[in-house]
Legacy VTK file of the C-alpha trace (Angstrom):
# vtk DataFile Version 3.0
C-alpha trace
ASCII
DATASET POLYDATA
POINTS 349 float
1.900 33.574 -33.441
4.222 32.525 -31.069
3.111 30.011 -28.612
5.081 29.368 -25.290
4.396 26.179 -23.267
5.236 25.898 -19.877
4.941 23.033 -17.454
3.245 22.919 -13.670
3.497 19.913 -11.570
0.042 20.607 -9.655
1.366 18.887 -6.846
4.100 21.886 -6.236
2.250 24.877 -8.742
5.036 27.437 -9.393
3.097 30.267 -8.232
5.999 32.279 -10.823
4.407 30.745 -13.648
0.915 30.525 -12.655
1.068 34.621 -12.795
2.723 34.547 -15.782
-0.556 32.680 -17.436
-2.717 35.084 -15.238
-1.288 38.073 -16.957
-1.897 37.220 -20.301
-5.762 36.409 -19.394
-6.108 39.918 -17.603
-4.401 40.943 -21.232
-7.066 39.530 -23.757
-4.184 36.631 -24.709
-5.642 32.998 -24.748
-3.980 30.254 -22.380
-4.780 26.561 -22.752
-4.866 24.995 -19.253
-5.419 21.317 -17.219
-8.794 20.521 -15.902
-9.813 17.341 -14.322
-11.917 16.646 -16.941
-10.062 17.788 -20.291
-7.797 20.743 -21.272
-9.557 23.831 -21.756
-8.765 27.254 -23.870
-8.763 30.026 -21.429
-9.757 33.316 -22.322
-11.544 36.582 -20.117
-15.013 35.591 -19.883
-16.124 38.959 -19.454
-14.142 40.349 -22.490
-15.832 39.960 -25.843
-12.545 40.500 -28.180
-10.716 37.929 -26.709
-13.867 35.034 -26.707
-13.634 36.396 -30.457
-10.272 35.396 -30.560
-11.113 31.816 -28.821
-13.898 31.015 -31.167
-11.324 31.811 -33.778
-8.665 29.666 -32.320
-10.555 27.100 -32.327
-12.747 27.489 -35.864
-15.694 27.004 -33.455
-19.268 28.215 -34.580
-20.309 31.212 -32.504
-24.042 29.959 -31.755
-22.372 27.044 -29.706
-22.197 28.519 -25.649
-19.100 28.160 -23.734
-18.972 27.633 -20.421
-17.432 30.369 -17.554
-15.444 28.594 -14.913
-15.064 30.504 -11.720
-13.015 29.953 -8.734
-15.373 30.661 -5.672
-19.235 31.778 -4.793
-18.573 34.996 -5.157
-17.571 34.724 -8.603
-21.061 33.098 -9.190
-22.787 36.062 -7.522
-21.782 38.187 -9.752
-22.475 36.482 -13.394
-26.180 35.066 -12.219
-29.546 36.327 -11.607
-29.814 33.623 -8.816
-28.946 30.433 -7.646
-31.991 28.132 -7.019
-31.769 26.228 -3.816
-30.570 22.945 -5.763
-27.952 24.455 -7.324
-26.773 25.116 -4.115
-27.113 21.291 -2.785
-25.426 20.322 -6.811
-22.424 22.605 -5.387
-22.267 21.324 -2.381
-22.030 17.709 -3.314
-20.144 18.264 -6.882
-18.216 21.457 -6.537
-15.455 21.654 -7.629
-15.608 18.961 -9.874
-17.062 17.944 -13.418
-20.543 19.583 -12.732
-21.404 22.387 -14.802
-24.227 24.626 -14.396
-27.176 26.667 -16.184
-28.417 29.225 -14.801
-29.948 32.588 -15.764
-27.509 35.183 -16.555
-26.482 38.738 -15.056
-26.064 41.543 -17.396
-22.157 41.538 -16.970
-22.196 38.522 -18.870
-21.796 39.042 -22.678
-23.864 37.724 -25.489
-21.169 36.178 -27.460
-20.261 33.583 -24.167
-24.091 32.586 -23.959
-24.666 31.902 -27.732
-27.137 34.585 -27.628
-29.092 33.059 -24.914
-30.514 34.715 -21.398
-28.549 32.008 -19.515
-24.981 30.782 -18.691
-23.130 27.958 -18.425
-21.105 27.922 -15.240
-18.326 25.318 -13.929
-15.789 25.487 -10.735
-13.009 22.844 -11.906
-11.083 20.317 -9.670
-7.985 20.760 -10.735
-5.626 23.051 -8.650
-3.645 24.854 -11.693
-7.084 25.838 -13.346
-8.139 27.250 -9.964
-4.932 29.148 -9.209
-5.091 30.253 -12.485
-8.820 31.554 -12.280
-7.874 33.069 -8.473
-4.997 34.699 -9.708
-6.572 36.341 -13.309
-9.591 37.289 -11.123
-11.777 36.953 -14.009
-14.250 33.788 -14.918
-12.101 32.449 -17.618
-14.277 31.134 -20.726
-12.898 27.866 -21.434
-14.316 25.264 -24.246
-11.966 22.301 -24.776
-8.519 23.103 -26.288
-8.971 21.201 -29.380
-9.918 22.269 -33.089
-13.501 22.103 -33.450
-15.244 18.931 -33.676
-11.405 17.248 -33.207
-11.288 14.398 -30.065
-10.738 16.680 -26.930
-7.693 16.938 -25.057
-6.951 14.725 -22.455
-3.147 15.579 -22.327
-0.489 19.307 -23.365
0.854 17.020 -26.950
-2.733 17.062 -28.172
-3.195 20.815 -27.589
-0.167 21.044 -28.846
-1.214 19.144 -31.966
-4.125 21.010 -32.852
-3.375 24.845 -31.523
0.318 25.328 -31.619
0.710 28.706 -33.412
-2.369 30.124 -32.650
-2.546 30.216 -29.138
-0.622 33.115 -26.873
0.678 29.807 -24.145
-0.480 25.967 -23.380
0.029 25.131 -19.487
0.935 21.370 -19.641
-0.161 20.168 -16.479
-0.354 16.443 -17.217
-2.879 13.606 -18.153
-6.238 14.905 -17.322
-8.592 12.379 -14.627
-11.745 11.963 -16.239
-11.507 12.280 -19.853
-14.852 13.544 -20.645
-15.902 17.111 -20.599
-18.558 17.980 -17.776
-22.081 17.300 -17.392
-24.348 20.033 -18.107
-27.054 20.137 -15.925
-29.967 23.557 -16.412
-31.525 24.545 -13.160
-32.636 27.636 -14.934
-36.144 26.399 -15.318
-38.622 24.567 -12.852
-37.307 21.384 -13.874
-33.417 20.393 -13.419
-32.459 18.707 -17.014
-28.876 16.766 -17.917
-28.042 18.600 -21.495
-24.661 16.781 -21.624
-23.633 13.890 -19.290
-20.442 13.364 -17.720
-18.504 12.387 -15.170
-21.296 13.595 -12.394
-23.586 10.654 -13.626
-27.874 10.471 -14.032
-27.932 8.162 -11.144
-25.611 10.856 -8.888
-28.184 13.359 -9.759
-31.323 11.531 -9.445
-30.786 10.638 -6.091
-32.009 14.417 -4.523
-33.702 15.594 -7.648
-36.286 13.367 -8.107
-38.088 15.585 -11.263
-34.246 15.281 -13.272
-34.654 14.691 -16.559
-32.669 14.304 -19.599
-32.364 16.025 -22.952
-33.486 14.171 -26.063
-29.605 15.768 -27.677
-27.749 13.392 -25.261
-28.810 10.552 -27.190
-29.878 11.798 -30.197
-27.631 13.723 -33.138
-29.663 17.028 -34.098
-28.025 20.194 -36.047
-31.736 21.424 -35.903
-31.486 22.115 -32.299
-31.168 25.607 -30.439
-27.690 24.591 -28.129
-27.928 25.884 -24.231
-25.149 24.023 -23.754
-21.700 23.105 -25.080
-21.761 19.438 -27.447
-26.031 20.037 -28.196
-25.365 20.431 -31.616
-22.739 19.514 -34.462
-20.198 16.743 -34.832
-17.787 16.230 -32.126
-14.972 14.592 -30.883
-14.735 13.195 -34.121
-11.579 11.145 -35.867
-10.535 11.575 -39.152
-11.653 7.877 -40.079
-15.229 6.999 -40.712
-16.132 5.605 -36.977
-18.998 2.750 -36.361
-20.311 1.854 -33.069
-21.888 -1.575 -32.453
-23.516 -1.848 -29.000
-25.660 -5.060 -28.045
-24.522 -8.353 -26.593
-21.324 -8.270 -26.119
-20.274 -11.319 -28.489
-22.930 -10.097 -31.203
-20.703 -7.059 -31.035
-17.248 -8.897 -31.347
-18.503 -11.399 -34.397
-20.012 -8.564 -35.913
-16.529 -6.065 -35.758
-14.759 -8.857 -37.009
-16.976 -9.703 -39.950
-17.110 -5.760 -40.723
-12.886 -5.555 -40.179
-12.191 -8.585 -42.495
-14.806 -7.107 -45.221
-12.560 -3.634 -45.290
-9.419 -5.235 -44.754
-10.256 -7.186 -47.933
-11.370 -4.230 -49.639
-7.620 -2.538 -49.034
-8.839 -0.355 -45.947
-6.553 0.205 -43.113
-9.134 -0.653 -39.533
-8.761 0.299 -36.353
-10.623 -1.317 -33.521
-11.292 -0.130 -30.196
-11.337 -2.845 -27.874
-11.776 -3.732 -24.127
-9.551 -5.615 -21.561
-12.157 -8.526 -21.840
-12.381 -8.571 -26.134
-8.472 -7.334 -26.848
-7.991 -11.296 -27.127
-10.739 -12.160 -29.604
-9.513 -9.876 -32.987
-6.419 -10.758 -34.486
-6.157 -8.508 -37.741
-6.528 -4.674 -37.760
-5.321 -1.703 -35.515
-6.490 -3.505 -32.316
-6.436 -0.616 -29.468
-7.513 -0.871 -25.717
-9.324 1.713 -24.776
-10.002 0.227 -20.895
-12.289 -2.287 -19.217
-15.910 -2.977 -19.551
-15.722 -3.827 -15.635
-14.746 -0.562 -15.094
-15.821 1.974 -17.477
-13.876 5.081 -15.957
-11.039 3.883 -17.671
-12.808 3.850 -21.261
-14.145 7.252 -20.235
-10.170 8.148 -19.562
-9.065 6.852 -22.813
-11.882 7.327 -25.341
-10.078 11.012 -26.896
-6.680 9.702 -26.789
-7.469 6.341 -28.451
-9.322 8.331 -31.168
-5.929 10.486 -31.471
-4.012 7.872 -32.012
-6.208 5.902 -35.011
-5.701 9.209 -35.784
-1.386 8.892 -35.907
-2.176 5.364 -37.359
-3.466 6.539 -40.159
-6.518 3.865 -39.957
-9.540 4.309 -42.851
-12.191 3.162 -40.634
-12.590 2.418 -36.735
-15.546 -0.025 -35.554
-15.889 0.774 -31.862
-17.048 -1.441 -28.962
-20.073 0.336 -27.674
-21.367 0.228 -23.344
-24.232 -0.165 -21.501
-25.641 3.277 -21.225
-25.780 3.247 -17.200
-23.968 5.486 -15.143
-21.053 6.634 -16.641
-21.646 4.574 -19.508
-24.061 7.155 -20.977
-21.598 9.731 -21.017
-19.122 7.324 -23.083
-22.093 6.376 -25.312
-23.064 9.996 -25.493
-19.295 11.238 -26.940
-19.092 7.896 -29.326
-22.444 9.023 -30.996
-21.369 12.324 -31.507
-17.547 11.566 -32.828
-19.756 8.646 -35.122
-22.022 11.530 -36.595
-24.606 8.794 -35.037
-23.582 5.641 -36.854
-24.833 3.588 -34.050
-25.300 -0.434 -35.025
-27.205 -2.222 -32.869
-26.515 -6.187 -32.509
LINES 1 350
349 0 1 2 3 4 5 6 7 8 9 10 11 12 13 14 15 16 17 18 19 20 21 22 23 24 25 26 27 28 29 30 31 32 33 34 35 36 37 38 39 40 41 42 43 44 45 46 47 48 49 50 51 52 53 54 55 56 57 58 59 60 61 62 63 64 65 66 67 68 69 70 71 72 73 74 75 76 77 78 79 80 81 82 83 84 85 86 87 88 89 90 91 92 93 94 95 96 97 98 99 100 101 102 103 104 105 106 107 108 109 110 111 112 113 114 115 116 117 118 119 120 121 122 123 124 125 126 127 128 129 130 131 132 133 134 135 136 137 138 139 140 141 142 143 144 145 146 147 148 149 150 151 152 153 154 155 156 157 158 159 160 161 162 163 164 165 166 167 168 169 170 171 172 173 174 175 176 177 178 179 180 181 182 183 184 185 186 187 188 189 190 191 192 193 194 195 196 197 198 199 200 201 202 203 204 205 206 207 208 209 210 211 212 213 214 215 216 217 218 219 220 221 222 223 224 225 226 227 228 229 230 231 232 233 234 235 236 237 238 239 240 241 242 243 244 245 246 247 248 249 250 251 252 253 254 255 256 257 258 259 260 261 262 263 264 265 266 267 268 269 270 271 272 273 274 275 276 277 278 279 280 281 282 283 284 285 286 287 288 289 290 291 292 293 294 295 296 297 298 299 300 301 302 303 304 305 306 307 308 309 310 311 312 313 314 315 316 317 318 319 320 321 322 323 324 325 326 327 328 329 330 331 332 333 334 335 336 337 338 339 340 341 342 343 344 345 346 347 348
């Protein structure tokens, strides 16, 4: 397959192009596009052949949900049997923006989109090319990350490109993505409002006017037993082709205990890769030392995290032994997407 890639500054969208990507949605053709959070892989929503062609696209397993992203209210209307009243105060606070969803779905939604399940995952994006390109295809556009299954997520067009070149119809390169981390889930389908995947929208954003929140044991925990409702339940994800190890704890129990672990491989022939911080980059002086940000402010780990993990990828590196955060704020949502790409190899120190 041939795969064109075209670029839009979102600052001045080429309206041109835009409707060039629109047209190939309305067609059943898959289009990788920028959202504030990470690149997603486009597809009609509402047409089952081409979410076939998605799942294939990515080798994703079709019990895992994807979520619809929609471009206005009316748009929700239409794919949802209703909107509880906080979904409407979540919207009004977090929309658009990395806040996603669950709600119970309308019979215009397919099976295949919902993982078999009587509700929907449902996200209005940020960004203005994914918007554009939603208002202009007139469809909700399915759209799980834009990377091979269980592969780091993309944060920037060269890792789509890396992963789905040749199987994709057209990749919109639109630029470094904000946030880094896919959205939180949140499921207001029930009588209780319940984080299944944290994100950018943090706990403590949430709490504040839901006072019954809670939080899914799967954020926390690995579990391939699990039923997913939403996108990242279930499986290994974001995952490096190196063996990763996380070591949370005190901070220098951490650092001693990295560098003890990196001169044991190093000795043993392995090529390591560490993922540092600002404040630690200075204390390690053998391996693959990479930044990923600051532990005084964690955005920019959650900005980094994929791309890091890409390039231990490039470097070739055996093994990675991660710095691990304080699971606060939007700490748990880094925590969260290092346990999963770990396959839970979590060291406490």
């Amino acid at each position: 397959m041939e795969t064109k890639v075209i670029k839009i500054d979102d600052k001045h969208i080429d309206m041109e192009l835009i409707n060039q990507a629109a047209k190939l949605i309305k067609a059943g053709k898959i289009v990788a596009f920028p959202t504030e959070t990470v690149y997603g892989l486009g597809a009609n929503g509402l047409n089952e052949k081409a979410v076939e062609g998605l799942f294939k696209a990515k080798g994703r397993p079709q019990d895992n949900p994807l979520i619809l992203h929609i471009s206005s209210l009316d748009q929700l209307k239409t794919l949802v049997l209703e909107v509880p009243d906080i979904a409407y105060e979540c919207r009004k606070r977090f929309w658009p923006g990395p806040l996603t969803m669950i709600f119970k779905k309308s019979e215009i939604v397919p099976y295949i989109i919902t993982g078999g399940l009587e509700t929907v995952a449902i996200r209005m994006p940020k960004n203005k090319i994914a918007l554009e390109l939603i208002k202009e295809a007139n469809v909700p556009i399915a759209g799980p990350s834009a990377n091979l299954s269980g592969r780091p997520s993309p944060t920037n067009a060269s890792h789509v490109i890396e992963d789905l070149f040749g199987k994709i119809d057209m990749i919109i390169d639109g630029g470094d993505t904000g946030v880094g981390l896919e959205s939180t889930v949140l499921d207001v389908s029930g009588d209780a409002p319940m984080i299944l995947r944290p994100g950018g929208v943090t706990f403590e954003d949430l709490k504040e006017f839901i006072p019954n929140l809670t939080q899914d044991l799967g954020t926390i925990k690995s579990d391939n037993t699990i039923v997913p409702k939403s996108p990242g339940q279930k499986y290994k994800h974001y995952a490096p082709k190196a063996d990763m190890y996380v070591y949370t704890g005190n901070i220098d129990n951490v650092v001693k205990s990295i560098i003890n672990q990196s001169n044991k491989h190093i000795k043993e022939g392995k090529k390591v890769g560490i993922m540092a911080t600002t404040e630690t980059k200075d204390m390690y002086d053998k391996g693959t030392i990479l930044i990923a940000g600051s532990r005084n402010d964690r955005n920019t780990i959650a900005a980094n995290l994929f791309k890091t993990l890409r390039i231990f990828d490039e470097e070739k590196v055996d093994i990675i032994l991660a710095e691990g955060v304080e699971t606060d704020n939007i700490g748990r949502a880094i925590m969260n997407r290092m346990m999963k790409a770990s396959g839970g190899k979590i060291i406490n120190v």
